[in-house]
N, CA and C atoms as a LAMMPS dump frame, in Angstrom:
ITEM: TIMESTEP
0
ITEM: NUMBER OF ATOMS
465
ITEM: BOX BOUNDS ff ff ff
-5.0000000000000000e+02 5.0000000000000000e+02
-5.0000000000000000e+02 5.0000000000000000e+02
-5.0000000000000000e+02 5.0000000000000000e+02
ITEM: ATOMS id mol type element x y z
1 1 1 N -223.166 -398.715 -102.336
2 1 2 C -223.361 -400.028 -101.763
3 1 3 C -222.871 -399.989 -100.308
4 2 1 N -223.627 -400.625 -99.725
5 2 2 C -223.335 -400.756 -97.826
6 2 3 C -221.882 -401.362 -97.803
7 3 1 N -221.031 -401.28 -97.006
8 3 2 C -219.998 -401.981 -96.932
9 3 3 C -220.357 -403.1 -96.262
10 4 1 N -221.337 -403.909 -95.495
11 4 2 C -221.738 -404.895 -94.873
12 4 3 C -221.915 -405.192 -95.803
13 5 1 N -222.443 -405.348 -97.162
14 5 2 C -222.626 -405.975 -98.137
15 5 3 C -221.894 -406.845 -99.087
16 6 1 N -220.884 -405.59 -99.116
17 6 2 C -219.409 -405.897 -99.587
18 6 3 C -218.48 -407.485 -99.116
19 7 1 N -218.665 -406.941 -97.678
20 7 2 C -217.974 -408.13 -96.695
21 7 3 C -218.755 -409.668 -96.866
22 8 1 N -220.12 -409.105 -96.751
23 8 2 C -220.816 -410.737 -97.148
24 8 3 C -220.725 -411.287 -98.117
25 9 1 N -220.814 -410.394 -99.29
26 9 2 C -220.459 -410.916 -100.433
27 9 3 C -219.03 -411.692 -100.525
28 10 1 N -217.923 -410.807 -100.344
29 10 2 C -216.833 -411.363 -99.836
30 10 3 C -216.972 -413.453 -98.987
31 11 1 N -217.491 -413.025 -97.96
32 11 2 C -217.65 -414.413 -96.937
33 11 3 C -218.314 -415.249 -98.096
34 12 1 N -219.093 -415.102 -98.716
35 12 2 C -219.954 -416.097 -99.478
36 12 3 C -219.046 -416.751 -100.754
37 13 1 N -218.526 -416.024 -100.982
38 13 2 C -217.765 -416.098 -102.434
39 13 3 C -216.321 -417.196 -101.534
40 14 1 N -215.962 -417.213 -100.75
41 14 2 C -214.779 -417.57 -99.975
42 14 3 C -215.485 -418.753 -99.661
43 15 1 N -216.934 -418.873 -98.788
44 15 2 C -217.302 -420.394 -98.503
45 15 3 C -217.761 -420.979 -99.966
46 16 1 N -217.849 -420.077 -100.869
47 16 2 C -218.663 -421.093 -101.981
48 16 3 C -217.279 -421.83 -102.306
49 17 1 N -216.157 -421.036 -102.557
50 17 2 C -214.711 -421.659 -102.98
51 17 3 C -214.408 -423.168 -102.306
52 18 1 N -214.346 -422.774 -100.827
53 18 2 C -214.375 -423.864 -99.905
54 18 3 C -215.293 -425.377 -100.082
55 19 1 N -215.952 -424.837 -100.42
56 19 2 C -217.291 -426.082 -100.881
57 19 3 C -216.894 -426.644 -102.138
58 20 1 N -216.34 -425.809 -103.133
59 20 2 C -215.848 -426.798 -104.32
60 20 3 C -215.127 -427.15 -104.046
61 21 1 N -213.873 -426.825 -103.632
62 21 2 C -212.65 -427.34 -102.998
63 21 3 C -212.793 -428.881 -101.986
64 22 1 N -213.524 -428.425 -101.341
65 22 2 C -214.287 -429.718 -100.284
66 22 3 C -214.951 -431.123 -101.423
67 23 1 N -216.106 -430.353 -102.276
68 23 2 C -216.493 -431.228 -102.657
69 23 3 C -215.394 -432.17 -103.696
70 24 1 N -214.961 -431.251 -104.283
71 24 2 C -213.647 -432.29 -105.549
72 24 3 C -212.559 -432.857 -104.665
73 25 1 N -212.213 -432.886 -103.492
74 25 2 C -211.77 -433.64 -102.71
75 25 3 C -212.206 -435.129 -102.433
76 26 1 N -213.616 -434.763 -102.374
77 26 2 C -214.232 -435.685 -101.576
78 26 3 C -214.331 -436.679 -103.017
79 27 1 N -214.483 -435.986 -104.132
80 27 2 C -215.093 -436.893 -105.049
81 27 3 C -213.506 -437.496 -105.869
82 28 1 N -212.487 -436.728 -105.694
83 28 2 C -211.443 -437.575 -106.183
84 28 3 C -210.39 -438.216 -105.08
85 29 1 N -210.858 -438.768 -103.58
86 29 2 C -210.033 -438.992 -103.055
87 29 3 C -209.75 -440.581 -102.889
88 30 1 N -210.835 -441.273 -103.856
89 30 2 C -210.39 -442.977 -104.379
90 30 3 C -209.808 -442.671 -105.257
91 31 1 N -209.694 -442.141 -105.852
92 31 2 C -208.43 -441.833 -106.997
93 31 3 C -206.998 -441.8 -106.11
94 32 1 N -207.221 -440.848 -105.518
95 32 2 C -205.4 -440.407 -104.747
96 32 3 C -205.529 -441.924 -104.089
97 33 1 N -206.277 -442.805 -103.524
98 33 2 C -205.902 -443.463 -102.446
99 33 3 C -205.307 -444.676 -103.613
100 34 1 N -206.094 -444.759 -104.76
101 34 2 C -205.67 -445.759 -105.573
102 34 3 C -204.505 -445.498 -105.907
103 35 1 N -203.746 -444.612 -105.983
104 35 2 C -202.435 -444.22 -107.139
105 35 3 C -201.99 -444.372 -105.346
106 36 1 N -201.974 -444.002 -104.347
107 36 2 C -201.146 -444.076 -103.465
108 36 3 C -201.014 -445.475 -103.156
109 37 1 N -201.823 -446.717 -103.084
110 37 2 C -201.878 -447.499 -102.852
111 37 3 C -200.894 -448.701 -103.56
112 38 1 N -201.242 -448.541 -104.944
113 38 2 C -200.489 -449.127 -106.789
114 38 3 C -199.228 -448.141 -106.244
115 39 1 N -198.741 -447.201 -105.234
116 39 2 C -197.621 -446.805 -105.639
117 39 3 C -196.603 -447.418 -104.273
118 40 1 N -197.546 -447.57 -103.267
119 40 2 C -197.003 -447.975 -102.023
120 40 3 C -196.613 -449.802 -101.597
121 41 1 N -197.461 -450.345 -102.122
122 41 2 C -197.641 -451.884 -102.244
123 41 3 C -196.334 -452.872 -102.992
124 42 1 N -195.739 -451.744 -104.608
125 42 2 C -194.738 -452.519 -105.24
126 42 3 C -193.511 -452.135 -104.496
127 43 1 N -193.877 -450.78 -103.721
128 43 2 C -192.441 -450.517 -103.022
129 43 3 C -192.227 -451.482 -101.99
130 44 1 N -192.931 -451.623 -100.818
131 44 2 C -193.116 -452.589 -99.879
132 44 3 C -192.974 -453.719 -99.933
133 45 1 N -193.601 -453.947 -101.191
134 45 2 C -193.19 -456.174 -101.477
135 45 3 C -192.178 -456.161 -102.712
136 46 1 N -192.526 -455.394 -103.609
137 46 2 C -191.482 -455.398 -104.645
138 46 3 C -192.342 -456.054 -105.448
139 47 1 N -193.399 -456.464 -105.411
140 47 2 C -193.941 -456.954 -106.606
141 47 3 C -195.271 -456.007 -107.293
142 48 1 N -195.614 -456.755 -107.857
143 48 2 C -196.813 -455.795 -109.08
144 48 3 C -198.221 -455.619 -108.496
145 49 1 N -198.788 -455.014 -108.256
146 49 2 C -200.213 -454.95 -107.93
147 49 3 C -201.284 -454.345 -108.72
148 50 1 N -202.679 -454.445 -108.452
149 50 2 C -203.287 -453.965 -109.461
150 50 3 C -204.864 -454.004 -108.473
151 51 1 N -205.327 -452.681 -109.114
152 51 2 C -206.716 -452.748 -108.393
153 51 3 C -207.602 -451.732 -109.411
154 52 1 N -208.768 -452.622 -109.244
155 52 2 C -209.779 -451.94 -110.477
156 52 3 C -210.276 -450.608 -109.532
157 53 1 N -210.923 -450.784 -108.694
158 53 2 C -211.921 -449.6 -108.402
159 53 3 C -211.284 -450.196 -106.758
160 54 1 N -211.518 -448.374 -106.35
161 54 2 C -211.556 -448.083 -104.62
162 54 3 C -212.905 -447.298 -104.939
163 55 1 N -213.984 -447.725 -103.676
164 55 2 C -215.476 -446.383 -103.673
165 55 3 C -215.07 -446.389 -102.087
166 56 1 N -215.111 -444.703 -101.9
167 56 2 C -214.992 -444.28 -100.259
168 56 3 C -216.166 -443.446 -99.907
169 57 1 N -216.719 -443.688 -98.769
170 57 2 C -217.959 -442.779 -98.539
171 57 3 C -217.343 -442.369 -97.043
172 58 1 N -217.171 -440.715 -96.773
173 58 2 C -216.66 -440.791 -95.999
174 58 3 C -217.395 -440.334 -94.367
175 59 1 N -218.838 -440.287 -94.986
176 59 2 C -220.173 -440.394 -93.622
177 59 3 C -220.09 -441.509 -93.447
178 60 1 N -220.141 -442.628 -94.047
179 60 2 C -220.572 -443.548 -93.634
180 60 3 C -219.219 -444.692 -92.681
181 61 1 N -218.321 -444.236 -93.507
182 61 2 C -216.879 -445.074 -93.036
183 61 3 C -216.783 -446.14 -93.675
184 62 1 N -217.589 -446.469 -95.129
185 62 2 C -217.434 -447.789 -95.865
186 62 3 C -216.467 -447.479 -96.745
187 63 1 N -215.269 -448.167 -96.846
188 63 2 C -214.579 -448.518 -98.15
189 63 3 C -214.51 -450.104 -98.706
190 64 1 N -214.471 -449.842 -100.12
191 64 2 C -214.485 -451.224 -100.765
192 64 3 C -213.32 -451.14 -101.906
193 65 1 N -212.639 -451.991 -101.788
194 65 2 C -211.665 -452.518 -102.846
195 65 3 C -212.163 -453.103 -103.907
196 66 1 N -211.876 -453.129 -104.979
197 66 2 C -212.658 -454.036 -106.19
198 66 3 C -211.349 -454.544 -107.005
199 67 1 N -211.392 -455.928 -106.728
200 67 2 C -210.328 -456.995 -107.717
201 67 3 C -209.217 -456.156 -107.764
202 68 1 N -208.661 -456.414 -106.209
203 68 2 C -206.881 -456.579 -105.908
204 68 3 C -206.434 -458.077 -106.668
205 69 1 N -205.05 -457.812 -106.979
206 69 2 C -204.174 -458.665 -107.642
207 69 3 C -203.127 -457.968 -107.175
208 70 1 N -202.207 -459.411 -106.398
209 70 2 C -200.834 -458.865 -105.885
210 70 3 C -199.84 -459.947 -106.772
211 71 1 N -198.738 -459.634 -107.689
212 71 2 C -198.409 -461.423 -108.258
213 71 3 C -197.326 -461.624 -107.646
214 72 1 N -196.706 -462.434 -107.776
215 72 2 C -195.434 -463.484 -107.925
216 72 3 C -194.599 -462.574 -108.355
217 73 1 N -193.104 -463.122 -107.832
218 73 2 C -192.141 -462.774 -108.669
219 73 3 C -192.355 -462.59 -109.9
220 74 1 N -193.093 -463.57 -110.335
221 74 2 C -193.115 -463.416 -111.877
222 74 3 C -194.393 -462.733 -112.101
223 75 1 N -194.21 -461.69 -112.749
224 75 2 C -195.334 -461.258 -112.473
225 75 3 C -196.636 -461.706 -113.814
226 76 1 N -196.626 -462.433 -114.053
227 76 2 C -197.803 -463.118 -114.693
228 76 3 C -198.311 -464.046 -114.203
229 77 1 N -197.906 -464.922 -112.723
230 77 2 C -198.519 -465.358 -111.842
231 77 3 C -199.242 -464.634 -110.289
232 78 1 N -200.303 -465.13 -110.374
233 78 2 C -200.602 -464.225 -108.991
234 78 3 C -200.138 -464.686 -107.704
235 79 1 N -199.997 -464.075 -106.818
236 79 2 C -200.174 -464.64 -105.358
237 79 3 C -201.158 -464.419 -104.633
238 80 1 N -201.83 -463.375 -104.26
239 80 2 C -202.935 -462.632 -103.841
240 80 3 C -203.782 -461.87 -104.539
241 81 1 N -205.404 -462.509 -104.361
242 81 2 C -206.385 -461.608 -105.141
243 81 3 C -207.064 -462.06 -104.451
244 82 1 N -208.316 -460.639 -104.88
245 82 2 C -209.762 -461.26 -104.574
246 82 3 C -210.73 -460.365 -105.18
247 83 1 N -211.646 -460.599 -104.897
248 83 2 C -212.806 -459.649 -105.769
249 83 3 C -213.103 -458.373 -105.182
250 84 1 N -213.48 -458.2 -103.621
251 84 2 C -213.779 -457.564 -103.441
252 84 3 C -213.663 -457.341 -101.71
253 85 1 N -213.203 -456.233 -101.263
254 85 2 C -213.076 -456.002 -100.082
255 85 3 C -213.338 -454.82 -99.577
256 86 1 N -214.831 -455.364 -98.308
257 86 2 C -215.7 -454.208 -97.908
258 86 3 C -215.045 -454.191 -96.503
259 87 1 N -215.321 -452.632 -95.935
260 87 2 C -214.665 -452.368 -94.406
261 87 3 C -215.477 -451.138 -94.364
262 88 1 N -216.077 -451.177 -93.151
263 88 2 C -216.822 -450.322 -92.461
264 88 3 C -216.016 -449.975 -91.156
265 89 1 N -215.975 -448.962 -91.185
266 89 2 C -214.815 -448.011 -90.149
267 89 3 C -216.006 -447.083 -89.163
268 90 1 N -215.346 -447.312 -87.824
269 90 2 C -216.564 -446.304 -87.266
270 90 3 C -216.121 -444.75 -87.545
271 91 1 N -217.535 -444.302 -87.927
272 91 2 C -216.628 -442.711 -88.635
273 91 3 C -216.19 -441.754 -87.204
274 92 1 N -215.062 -441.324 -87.597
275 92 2 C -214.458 -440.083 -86.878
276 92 3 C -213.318 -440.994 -85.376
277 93 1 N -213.588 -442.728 -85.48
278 93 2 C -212.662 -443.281 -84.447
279 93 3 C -211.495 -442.873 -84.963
280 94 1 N -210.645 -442.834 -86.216
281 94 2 C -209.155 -442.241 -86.294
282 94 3 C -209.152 -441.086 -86.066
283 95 1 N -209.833 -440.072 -85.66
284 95 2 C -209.01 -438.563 -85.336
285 95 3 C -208.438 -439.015 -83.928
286 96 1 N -208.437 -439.657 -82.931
287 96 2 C -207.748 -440.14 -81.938
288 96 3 C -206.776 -441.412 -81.961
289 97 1 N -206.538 -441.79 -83.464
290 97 2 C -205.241 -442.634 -83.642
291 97 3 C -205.385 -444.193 -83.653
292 98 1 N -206.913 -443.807 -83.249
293 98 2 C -207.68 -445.602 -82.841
294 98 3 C -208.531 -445.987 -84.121
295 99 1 N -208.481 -446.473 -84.793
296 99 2 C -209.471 -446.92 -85.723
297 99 3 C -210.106 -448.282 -85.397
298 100 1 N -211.399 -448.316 -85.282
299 100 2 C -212.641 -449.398 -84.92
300 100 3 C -213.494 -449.366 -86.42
301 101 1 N -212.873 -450.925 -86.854
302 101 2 C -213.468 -451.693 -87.546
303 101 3 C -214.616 -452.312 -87.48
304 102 1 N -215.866 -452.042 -87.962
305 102 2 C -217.213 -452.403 -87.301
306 102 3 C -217.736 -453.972 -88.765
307 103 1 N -217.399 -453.833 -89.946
308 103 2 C -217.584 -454.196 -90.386
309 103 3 C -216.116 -455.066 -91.289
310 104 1 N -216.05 -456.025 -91.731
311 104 2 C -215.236 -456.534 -92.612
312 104 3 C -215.882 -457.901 -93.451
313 105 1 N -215.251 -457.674 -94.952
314 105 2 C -216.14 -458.892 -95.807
315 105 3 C -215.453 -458.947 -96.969
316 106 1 N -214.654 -459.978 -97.207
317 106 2 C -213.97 -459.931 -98.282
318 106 3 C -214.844 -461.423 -98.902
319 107 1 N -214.623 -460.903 -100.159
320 107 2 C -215.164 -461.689 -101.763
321 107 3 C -214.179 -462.488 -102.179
322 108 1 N -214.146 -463.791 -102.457
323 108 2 C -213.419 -464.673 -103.271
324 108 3 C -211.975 -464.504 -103.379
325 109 1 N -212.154 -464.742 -102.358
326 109 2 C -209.821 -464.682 -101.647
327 109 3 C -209.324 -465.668 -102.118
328 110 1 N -208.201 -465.538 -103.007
329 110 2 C -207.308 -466.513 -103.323
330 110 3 C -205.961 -466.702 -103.214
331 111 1 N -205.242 -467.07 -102.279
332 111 2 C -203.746 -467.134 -101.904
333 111 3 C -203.261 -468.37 -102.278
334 112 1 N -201.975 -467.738 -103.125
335 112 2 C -201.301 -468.976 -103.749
336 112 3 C -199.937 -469.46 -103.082
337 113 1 N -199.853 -470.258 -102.012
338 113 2 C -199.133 -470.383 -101.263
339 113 3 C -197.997 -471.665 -101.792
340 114 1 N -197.127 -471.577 -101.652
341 114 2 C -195.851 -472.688 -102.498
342 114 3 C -194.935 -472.609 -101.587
343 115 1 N -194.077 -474.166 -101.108
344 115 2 C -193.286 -474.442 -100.583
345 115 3 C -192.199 -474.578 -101.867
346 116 1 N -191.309 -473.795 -102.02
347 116 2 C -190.179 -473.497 -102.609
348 116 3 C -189.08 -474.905 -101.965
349 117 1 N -188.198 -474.713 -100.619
350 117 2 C -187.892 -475.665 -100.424
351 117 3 C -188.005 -475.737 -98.902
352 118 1 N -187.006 -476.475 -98.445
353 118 2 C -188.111 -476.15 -97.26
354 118 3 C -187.599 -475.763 -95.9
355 119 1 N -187.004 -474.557 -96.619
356 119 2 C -186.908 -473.213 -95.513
357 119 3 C -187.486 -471.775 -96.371
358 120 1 N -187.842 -472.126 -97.591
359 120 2 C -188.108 -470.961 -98.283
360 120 3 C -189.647 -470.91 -99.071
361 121 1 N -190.19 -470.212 -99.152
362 121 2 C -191.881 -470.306 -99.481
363 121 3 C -191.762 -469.476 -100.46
364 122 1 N -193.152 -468.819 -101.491
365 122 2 C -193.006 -468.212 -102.296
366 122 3 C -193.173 -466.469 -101.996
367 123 1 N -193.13 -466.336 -100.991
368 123 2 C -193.555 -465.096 -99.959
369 123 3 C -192.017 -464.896 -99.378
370 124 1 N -191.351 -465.823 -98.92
371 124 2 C -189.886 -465.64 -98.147
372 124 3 C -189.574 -463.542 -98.784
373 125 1 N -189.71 -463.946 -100.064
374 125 2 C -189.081 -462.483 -100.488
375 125 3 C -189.677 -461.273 -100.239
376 126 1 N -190.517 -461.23 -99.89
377 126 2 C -191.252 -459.978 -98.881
378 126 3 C -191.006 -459.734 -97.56
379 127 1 N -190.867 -461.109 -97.001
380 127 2 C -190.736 -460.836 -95.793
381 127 3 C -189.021 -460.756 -95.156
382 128 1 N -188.702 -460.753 -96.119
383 128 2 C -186.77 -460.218 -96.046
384 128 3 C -187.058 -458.622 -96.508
385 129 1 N -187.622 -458.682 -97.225
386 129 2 C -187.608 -457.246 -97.922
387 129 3 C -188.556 -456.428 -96.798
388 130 1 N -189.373 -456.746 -96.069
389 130 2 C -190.321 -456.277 -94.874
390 130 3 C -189.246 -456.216 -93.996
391 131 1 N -188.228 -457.399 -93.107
392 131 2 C -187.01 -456.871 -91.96
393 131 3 C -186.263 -456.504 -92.61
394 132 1 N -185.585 -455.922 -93.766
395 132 2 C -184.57 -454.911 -93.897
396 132 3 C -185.439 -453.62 -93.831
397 133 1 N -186.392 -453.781 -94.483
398 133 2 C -186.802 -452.211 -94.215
399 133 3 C -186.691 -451.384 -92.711
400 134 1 N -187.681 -452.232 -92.103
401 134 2 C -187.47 -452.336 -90.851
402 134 3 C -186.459 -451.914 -89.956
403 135 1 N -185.416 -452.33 -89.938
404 135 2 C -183.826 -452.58 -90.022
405 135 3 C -183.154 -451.161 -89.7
406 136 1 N -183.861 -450.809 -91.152
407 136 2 C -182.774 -449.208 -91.548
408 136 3 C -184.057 -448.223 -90.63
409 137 1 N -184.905 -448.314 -90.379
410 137 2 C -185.575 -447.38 -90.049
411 137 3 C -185.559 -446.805 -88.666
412 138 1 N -185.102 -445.738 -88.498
413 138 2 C -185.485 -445.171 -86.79
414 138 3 C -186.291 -445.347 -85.613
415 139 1 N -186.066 -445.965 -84.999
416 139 2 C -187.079 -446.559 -83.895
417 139 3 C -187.881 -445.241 -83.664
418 140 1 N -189.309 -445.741 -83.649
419 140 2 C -190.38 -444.585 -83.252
420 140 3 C -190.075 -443.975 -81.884
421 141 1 N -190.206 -442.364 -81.543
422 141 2 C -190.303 -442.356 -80.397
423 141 3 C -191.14 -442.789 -79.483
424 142 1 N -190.6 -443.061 -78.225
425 142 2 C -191.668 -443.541 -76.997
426 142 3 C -192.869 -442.943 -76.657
427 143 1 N -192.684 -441.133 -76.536
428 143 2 C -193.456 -440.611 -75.94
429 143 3 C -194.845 -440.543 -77.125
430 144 1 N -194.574 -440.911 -78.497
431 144 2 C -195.726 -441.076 -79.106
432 144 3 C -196.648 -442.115 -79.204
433 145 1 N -197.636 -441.965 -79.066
434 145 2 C -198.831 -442.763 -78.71
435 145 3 C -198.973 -443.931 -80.263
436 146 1 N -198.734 -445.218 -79.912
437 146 2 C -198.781 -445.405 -81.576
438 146 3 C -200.528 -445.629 -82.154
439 147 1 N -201.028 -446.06 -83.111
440 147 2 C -202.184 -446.137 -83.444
441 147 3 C -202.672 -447.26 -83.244
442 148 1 N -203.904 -447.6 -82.98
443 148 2 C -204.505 -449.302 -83.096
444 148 3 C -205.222 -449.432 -83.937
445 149 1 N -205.601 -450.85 -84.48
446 149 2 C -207.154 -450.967 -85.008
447 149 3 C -207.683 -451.776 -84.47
448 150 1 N -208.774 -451.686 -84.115
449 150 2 C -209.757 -452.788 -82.975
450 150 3 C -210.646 -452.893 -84.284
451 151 1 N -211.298 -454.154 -84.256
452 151 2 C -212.273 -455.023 -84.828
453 151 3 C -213.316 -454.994 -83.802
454 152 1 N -214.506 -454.394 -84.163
455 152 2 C -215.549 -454.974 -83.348
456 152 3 C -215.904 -456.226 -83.565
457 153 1 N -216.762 -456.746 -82.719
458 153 2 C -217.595 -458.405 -82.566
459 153 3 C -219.075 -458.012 -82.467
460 154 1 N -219.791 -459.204 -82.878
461 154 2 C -221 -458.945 -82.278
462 154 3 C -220.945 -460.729 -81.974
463 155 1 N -222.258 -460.97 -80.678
464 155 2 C -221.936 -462.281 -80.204
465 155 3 C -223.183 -462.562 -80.847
């Protein structure tokens, strides 16, 4: 056998790897974003969250949320839900730290807002739990560029 043969065979067998690797990425990465999301949300507010389906397409830059539920202290009341939340991202604006929002459309939003008394709301407890975090955390350095998200318009 040619040794050029050898080597291609080699290269082919290495990109075919790459391509499964690529593709089961691509096809389980609403999964990771969901478990990262259900894992990041109760840390942050301290309360319960819940989300049926994330679908990510990542040519196109559409993601959609399907029936978020954020509750209450108690958690058999809600505070935040909705059915469904679409966002169209222009593809490839975050590799430069900028993300441009071209699209946004949320489905049947429901916020349950309560005056507790009246310096305290039913939210107060997030947003204590949002400035302590805050608080303890290391001021970002300067010389790093921080990220934006711009919303496009159309007139």
């Amino acid at each position: 056998m040619h040794p050029l043969s050898r080597r291609l065979k080699r290269w082919l067998i290495v990109l075919a790897a790459l391509l499964v690797v690529g593709i089961a990425f691509v096809w389980s990465l609403p999964e990771i974003v969901k478990w990262q999301a259900l894992k990041q949300i109760p840390a942050i507010t301290g309360r319960a969250a819940s989300i049926e389906d994330i679908d990510i397409n990542l040519f196109t830059g559409r993601v959609a949320i399907k029936k978020f539920r954020l509750a209450e202290a108690d958690p058999a009341q809600t505070f935040v839900e909705f059915e469904r939340l679409d966002v169209r991202v222009v593809p490839w604006s975050g590799v430069f730290g900028n993300v441009r929002v071209s699209e946004l459309r949320l489905t049947a939003p429901s916020v349950n807002l309560v005056r507790l008394t009246p310096t305290e709301f039913n939210f107060s407890d997030i947003l204590r739990k949002l400035a302590t975090a805050k608080e303890g955390e290391p001021a970002p350095p300067a010389a790093r560029p921080q990220g934006q998200v711009a919303l496009d318009h159309r007139p």
